[in-house]
N, C-alpha and C positions, 0 to 999 in steps of 0.2 A: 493144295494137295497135288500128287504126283499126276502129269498128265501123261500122254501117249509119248513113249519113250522117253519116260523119267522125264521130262521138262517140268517145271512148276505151271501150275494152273492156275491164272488171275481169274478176278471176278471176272465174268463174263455177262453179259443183258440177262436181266433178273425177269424169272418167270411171269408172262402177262399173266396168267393167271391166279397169281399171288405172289407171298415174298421170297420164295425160295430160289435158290441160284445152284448152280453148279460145286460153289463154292460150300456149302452148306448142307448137314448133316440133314438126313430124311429121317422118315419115321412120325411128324408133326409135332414134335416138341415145339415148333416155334424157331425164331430166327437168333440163333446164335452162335455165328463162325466168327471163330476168333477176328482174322481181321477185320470185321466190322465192330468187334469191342476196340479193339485198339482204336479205330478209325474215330469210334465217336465217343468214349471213357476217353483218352488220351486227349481229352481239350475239356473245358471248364464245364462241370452239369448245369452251370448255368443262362450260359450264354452259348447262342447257335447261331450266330449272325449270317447272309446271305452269304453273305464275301469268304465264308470259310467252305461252303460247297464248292467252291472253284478255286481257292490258295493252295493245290497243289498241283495245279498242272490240267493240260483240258486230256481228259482218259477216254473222249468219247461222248457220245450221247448216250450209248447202252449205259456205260458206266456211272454220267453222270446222275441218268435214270435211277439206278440205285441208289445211289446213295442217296437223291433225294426222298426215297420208299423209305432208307431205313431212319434216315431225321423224323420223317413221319411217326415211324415208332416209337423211336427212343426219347425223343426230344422232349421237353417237360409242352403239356399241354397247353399251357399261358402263350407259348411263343408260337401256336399253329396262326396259320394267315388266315383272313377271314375276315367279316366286319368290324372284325371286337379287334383288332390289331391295328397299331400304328404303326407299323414297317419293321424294319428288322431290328434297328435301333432305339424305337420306342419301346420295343415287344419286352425287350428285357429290360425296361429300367423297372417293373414293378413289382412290387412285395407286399406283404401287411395280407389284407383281406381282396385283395384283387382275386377273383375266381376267375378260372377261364373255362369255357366250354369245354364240355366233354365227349362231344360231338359236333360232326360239322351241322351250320346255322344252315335252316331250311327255310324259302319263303323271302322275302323282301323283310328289310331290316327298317325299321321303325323308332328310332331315337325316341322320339315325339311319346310316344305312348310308355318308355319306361320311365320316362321322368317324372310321371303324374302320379304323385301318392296317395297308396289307396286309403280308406276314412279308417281302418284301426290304427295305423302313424296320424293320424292327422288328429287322432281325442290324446294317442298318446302325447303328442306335442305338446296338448295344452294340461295335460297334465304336469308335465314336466314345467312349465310354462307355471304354474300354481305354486309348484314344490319352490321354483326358483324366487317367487313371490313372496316365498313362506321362509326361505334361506338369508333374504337380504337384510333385514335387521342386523343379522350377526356380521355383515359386511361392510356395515353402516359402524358397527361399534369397534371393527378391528381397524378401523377407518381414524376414527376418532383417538383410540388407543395410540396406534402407529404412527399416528402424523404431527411432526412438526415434535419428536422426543428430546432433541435438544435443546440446549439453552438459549440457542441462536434464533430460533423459532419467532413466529409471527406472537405466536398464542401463548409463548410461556409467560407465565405469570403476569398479564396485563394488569390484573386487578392489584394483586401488591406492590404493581409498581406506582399505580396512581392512586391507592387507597390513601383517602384520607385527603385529597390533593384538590383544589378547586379545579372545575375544564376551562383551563385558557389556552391563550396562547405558546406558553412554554408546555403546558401537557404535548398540543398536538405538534410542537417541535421537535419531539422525543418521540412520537408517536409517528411522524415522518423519515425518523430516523431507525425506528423498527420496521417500520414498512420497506425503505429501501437495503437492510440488510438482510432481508428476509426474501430478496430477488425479487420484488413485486415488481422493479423497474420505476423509471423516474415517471414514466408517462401514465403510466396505471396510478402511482402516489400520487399526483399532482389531481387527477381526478376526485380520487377519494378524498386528499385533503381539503378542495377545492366546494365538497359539499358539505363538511363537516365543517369549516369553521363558518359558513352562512347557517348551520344550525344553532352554533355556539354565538353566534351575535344574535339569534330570534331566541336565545337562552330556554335554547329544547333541549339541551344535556346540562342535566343538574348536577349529575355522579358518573359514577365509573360504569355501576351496569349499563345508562342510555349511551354512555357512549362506546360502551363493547355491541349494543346491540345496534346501535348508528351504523357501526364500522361492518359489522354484520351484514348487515343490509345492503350496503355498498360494494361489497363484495360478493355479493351473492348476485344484485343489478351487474357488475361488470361479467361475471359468468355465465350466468344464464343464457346469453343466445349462445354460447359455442355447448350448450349442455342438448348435443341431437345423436340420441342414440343409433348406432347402426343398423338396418332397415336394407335387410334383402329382397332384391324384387324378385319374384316367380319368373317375372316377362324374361330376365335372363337368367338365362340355364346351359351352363353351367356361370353361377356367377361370380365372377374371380375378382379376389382380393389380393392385391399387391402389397408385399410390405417390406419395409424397407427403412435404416435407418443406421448409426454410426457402429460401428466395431462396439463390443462388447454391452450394446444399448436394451437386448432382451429379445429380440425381436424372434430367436427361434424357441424360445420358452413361451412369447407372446403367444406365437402361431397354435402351439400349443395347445395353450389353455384356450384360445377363441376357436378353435375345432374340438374344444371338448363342449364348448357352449352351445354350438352351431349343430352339434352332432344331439347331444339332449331334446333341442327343439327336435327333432323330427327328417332333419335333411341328412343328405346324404355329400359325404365331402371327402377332398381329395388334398393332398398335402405334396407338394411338389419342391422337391431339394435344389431351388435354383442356386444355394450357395454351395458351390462345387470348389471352393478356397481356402474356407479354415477346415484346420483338421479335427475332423469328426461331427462335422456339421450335417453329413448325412446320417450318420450312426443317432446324431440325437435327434433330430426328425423322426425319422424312423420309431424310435422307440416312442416317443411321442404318437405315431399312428396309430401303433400297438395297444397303448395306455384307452386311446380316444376310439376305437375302432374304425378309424377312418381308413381309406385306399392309400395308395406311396405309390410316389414315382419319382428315381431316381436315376442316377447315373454317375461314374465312377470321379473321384477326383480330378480336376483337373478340365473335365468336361465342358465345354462350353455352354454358359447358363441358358443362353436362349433357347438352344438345341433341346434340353434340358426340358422346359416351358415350353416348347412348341408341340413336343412329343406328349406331353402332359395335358394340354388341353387337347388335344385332337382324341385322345384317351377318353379325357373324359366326356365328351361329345358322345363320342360312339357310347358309352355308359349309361349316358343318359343321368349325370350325376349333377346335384345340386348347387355347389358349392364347390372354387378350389383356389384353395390358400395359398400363395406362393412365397417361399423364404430366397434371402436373397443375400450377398456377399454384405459383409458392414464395410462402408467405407467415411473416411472422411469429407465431408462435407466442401472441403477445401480442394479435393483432388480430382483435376477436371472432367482427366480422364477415364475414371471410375466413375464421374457421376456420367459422362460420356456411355458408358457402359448401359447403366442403370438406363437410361433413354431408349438406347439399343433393343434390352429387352420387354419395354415398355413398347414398341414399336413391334417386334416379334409377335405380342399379346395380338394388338390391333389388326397381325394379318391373317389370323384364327378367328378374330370377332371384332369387328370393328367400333361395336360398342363398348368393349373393355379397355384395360380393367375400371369395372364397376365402381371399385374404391382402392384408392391409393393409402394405407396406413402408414404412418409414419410413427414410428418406435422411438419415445423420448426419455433418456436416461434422466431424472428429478434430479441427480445429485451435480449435475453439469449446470445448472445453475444459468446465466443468462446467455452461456455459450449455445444453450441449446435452444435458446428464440434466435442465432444465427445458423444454426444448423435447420432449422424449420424454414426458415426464407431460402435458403439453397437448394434445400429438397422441393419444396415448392415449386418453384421459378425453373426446375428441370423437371419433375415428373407430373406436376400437380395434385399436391396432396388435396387428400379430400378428409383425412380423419388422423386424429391422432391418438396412441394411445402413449402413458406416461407411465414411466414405470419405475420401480424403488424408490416410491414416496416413505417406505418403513426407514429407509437409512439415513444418514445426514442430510437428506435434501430439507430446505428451507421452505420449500411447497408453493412458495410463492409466485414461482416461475410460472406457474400453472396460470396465474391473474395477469402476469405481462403477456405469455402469447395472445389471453382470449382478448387481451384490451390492443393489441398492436396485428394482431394476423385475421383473426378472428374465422380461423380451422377449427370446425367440430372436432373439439373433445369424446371419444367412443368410448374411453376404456381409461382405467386407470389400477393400477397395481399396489401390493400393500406389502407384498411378502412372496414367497417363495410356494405355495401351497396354489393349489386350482382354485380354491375359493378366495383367494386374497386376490380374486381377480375383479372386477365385477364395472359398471357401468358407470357412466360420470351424472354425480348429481350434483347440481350449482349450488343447494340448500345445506344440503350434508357439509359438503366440503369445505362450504365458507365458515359453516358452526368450527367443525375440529380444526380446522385453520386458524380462526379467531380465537376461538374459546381453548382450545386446547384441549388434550387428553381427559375422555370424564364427562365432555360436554354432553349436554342431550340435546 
């Protein structure tokens, strides 16, 4: 506005007593002179980073005064500083269901006590907990359906192949030679054949059924200890799951569905876009938070992951949040310097909490076949996997792969996939799997 002889009138030190300035219409409408629209519309409503209070120049400390009053006002309420904020650059990486206060925090801040859930979450868990109990059947038979549909298959047609046939030793040399095209691996075949023909000379397989259920049984023994479901401890909170695993392997669909599981039980979770490289790997997280009603924390392509992950857990600390999933760039298994990477922000984790991350996931694509029991010893030997899950056992995978890791690594199995759907998701059982593996589609 015009000042004492026609000069222009800059803002000047905004009244102690409130927001109003010289610069600024009276009356109590509230604070809106145009140059402070321009000032603070004319940059993104999203982001109010520190470093943009002073990227134009130092005006003062009256001046700077203001303008820090009116970010106060305008600025979305998520980004005010305070306990609940991770700096300037965490403050905006969040979306989804993150709430931020709506006034400033009174009193000493207490993590501790909001992380403790009260007993209506805690009947609802187990109810949820029942229903999930009461769902699995049906996971069990799209298990059996799904697996092993081609002809290539462990289970296809075992019985018409040897129907009618005495059990010798030409059966179980055909029967070794389905075993190792079916990826079970030579080390795994050599076990199983190794008990089945000491059955066949104590002539305990008369027919075809004793020796599907022989073979059965042997593969369900080689399973079984990698069959330990995942098992979040209370004692860490937030407890972060790392995952991580080849380009195109699942792993942010995985994250997904294991924060729609995670979130049913009863806890509270946070989803963190450590892959800031392919395009639109935050957009599908995200919408995945949305789906799952979990928290988000991201940051713009490009981003550097740790920064990313650092910001995220320190988040969710202050939150007092139970769980936080972390997606991460796919890389291949062969490239040093990405698994270099991947260590990196395994290393980031451990300066947030020195006990994390809790469980290392490793995301295995079924249709990669015995490349991906070398893709498991690389991922290993750099981050230390602690779980695996496997995923698009519904497509051409041979399923067999699943018998060479547990017989050569012997990495719990957590999770395993059937299809594209939240429910085609569900836990690894060594019993099930060996049935629809062996027997084939139909089995019970």
């Amino acid at each position: 506005m015009p000042g004492p002889g026609g000069a222009e009138l800059r803002h000047a030190a905004p009244d102690p007593r409130g927001w109003d300035h010289p610069g600024a219409p009276s009356g109590g409408a509230g604070h809106r002179c145009a140059a402070c629209f321009r000032e603070l519309h004319g940059r993104s409503p999203r982001l109010h980073p520190r470093s943009d209070l002073e990227s134009r120049g130092d005006r003062g400390d009256a001046d700077r005064s203001h303008r820090l009053r009116v970010h106060r006002r305008h600025a979305t309420a998520g980004l005010r500083d305070g306990p609940r904020s991770v700096g300037a650059r965490g403050a905006a990486l969040f979306g989804g269901r993150v709430a931020a206060p709506t006034a400033p925090l009174t009193g000493r801040y207490n993590a501790g006590a909001m992380s403790r859930r009260p007993a209506e979450e805690a009947a609802a868990a187990a109810a949820t907990a029942a229903t999930a109990d009461a769902e699995r059947p049906g996971f069990l038979r799209r298990l059996r359906d799904r697996l092993n549909r081609g002809t290539s298959g462990l289970g296809f047609d075992l019985v018409g192949l040897f129907k009618g046939r005495q059990i010798d030793a030409e059966v179980l040399d055909e029967l070794e030679t389905r075993l190792i095209t079916a990826d079970v691996g030579v080390e795994a075949t050599g076990r199983i054949l190794e008990d089945l023909r000491k059955r066949v000379a104590r002539t305990e397989l008369a027919d075809v059924p004793a020796l599907i259920a022989a073979l059965r049984a042997d593969v369900t023994q080689l399973l079984a200890p990698c069959a330990r479901p995942l098992v979040i401890d209370d004692a860490h909170r937030p407890f972060v799951i790392l995952v991580a695993g080849v380009n195109g392997s699942g792993k942010t669909t995985t994250i997904g569905k294991l924060a729609r599981r995670i979130a049913a039980g009863g806890s509270s979770v946070l989803l963190a876009a450590g892959d800031t490289f392919r395009a639109a790997a935050i957009e599908q997280l995200k919408i995945w938070a949305e789906r799952t009603g979990a928290q988000f924390a991201a940051q713009g392509p490009g981003a550097d992951p740790g920064a990313v992950v650092f910001d995220a857990l320190q988040a969710a600390r202050a939150r007092g949040l139970d769980v936080v999933l972390i997606d991460t760039a796919g890389r291949l298994h062969s490239q040093s310097h990405l698994m270099e990477e991947l260590k990196k922000v395994k290393r980031v984790i451990q300066r947030v909490d020195p006990s994390a991350p809790h469980e290392v996931l490793l995301v295995l694509d079924a249709n990669q076949g015995q490349n991906a029991l070398a893709q498991a010893r690389q991922f290993n030997d750099a981050v230390g996997v602690t779980g695996l899950a496997i995923t698009k056992l519904d497509g051409t995978a041979r399923g067999g792969i699943v018998i060479a890791i547990a017989r050569e690594l012997s990495i719990p199995i957590r999770f395993i996939g059937v299809g594209e759907a939240p429910e085609d998701f569900g836990e690894f059982d060594a019993a099930a799997f060996a049935a629809a593996l062996v027997e084939g589609p139909g089995s019970a």
